[in-house]
N, C-alpha and C positions, 0 to 999 in steps of 0.2 A: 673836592677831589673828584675825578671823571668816576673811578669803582662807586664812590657813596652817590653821584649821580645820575649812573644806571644803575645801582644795585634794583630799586624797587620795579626799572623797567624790563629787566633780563631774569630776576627772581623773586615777582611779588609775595609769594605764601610764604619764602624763607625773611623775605624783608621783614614781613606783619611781628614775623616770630623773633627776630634778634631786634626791633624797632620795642616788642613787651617786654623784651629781657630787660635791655636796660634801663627802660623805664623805671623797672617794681627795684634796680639797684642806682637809677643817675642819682635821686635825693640823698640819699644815703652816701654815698660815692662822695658829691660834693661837699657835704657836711666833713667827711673824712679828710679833703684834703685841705679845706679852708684850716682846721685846727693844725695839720701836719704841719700847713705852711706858716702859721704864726709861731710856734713854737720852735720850726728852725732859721725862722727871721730874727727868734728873740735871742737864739743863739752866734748867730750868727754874727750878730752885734756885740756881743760880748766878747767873741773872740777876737774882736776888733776888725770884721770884713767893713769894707765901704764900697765897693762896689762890684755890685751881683746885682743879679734878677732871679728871681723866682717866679714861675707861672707853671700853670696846673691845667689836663685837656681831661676830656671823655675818650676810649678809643673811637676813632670811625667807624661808623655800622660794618662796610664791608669786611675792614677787617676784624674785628671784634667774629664776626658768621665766618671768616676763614678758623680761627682759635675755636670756634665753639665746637664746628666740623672734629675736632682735634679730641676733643674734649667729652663728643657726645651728648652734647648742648648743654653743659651742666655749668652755668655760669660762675658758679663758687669755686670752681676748679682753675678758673684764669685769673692770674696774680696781677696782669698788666693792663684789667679793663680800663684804668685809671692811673696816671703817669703823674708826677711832679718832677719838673727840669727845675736846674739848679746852674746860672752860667755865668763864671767866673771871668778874670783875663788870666790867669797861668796856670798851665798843668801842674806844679808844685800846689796850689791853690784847691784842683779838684780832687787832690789824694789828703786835703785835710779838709774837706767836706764831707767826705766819704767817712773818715773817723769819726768825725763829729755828727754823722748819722745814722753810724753802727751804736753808738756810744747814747745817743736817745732814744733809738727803737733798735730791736732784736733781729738781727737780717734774717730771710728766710733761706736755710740752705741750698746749697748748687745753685742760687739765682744771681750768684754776683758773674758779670761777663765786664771785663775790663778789655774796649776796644779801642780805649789810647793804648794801654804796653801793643796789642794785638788789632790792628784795624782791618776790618773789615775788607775781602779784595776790592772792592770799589771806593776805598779809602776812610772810610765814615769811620769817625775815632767818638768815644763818648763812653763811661761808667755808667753802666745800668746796673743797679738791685735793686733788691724785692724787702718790703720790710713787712712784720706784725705789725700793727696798728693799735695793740692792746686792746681792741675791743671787738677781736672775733675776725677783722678781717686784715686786708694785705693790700697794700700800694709800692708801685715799681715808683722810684728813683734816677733821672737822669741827671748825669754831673758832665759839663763840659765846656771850653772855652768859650768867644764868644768866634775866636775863628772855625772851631769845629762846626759852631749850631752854624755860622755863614753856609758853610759847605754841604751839610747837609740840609738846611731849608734849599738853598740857589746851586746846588752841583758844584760842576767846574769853573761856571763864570764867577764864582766868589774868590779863586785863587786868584783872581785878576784885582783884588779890593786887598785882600791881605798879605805882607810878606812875612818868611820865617818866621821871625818872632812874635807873629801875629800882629803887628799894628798895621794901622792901615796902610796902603801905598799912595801916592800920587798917580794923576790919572797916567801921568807918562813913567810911571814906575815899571821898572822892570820883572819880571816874572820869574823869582827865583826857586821857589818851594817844587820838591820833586813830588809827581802824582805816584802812587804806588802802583796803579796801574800802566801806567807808562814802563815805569820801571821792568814790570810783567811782559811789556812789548818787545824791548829792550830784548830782553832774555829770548824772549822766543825767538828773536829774529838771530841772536847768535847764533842758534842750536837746527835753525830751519835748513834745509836744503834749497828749497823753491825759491823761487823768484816774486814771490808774490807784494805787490805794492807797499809802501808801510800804511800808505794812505786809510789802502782795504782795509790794513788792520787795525788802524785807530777807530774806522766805521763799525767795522764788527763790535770791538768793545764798549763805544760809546754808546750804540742805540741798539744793542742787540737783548732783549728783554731778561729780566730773571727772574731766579723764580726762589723759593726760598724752602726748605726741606729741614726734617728734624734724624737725630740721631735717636735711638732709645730712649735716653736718657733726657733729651727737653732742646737738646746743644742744637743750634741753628747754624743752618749750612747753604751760605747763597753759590746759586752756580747759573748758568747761563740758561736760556729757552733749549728744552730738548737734551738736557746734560742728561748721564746713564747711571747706573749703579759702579760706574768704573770711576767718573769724574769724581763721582761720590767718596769715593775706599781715597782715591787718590789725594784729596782735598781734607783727608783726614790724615794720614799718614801714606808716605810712601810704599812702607812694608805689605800694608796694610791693600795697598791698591796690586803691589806686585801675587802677591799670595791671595788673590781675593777669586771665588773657586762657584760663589752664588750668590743673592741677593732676597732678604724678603722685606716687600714693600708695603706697609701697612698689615704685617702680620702673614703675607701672601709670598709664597715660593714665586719667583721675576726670573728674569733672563737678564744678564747682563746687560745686555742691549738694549732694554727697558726702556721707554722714554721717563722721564720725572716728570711730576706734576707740581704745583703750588701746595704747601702743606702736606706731603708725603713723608711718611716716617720709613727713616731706611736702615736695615742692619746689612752688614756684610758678614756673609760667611766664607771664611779662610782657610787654607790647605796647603801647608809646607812646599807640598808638594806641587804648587799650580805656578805657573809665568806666564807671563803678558803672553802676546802672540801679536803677530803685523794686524790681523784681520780687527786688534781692537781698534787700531789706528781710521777704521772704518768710522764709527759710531759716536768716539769719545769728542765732547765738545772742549775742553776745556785746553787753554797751553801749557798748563803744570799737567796733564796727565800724559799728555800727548808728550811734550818733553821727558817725562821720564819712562814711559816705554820706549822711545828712541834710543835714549840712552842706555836700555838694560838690552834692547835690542842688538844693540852696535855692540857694546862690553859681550853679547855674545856669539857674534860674526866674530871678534877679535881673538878671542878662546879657539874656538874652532879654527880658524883658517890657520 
């Protein structure tokens, strides 16, 4: 990856330091997941699977120093140093995996995030949890198709290999499966006024950078390069983005108008009594926010007039 390939050149003191972390935990780590993964191979088999894959990673240095940043470098604290995927061919498939991996180890709570029901806006679908290990520590879980892992190792050009149903296509197959992002274009351009190109907007969405933010609570919230405490409220709930009154970022009183960073923990503070206003329409990156203050905008030009 290009971050673990400058990490040591952009931040050598912080490298040295998350390059010992995981050292004094990789042996350890790997012993953990070599026994994980035999025991839910041996299961796996029993319940009659024939065909999976199982494979098991380290985090990346960089990212692993983005969670520790998080954490205040206390590595016992990150559940997901250490990952095992699990990739099936049907989603009926990865919700009895998931049983049959609550049912061996103890999940760890609030850690289960299900982004097949709920995929990700950039479409990445996959069951992530977090298990006890019985012996002091904790490894995340990934469960998913083998068109989901296509999609999210290779992007977009993997919907060019896989149809609906996930099997493959022919090179001259056609291109049926809808991107959720598209869809998201779709919508914005009903609701748009301007004229502006679609072209522009597939460019925007495609290579426009993100960045990735936590709620309180751990809940991961991807939003665009430069998104505010406004995309933020709104990407959560709409209520929540209409009546949204302050912002603290990392523990710190913000301005709505905030820029977001990579790994920023954001709360929204709310007040019945607060509504959008045109001037957010300045700042806000995202087309779910921007759309619904248009809309609450317009609903109140239409009151009034």
């Amino acid at each position: 990856m290009l971050e673990d390939a400058s990490f040591p050149y952009a931040y050598p003191e912080e490298h040295k330091k998350v390059v010992a972390l995981r050292k004094t935990k990789g042996k350890e780590t790997i012993k953990k997941l070599e026994k994980i993964y035999r025991l839910l191979e041996k299961e796996l088999l029993v319940r009659g699977f024939k065909d999976y894959q199982i494979d098991y990673r380290i985090k990346y240095l960089y990212s692993l120093h983005a969670k520790l940043l998080l954490k205040n470098m206390n590595i016992d604290e990150i559940y997901d140093i250490s990952a095992l995927r699990v990739i099936v061919k049907t989603v009926n498939e990865c919700y009895q995996v998931l049983g049959i991996i609550h049912n061996l180890w103890r999940p760890i709570p609030g850690r289960l995030k299900d982004y097949i029901a709920n995929p990700k806006p950039n479409g990445y679908q996959s069951i992530h949890t977090s298990i006890f290990t019985g012996d002091g520590g904790a490894v995340e879980i990934q469960i998913r198709t083998e068109q989901m892992h296509h999609e999210a190792e290779f992007g977009i050009a993997s919907h060019l290999i896989y149809d609906e149903q996930g099997k493959k296509k022919s090179e001259n197959g056609k291109l049926t499966k809808d991107l959720a992002w598209i869809n998201e274009l779709i919508e914005w351009q009903k609701h748009t006024r301007t004229n502006a190109p679609f072209a522009s907007l597939v460019k925007d969405r495609l290579f426009y950078q993100r960045i990735f933010v936590f709620t309180p609570k751990g809940e991961v919230v991807e939003l665009p390069q430069d998104a505010t405490p406004i995309d933020f409220a709104y990407a959560i709930h709409s209520d929540i983005g209409h009546h949204a009154s302050g912002a603290k970022i990392n523990d710190k009183m913000s301005a709505l108008n905030t820029k977001l960073k990579n790994g920023d923990v954001v709360f929204i503070i709310t007040n019945k009594n607060n509504r959008p206003t045109a001037k957010w329409l300045d700042f806000v990156k995202t087309t779910d926010a921007k759309r619904h203050i248009k809309n609450f905008l317009d609903k109140t030009r239409a009151k009034n007039s």
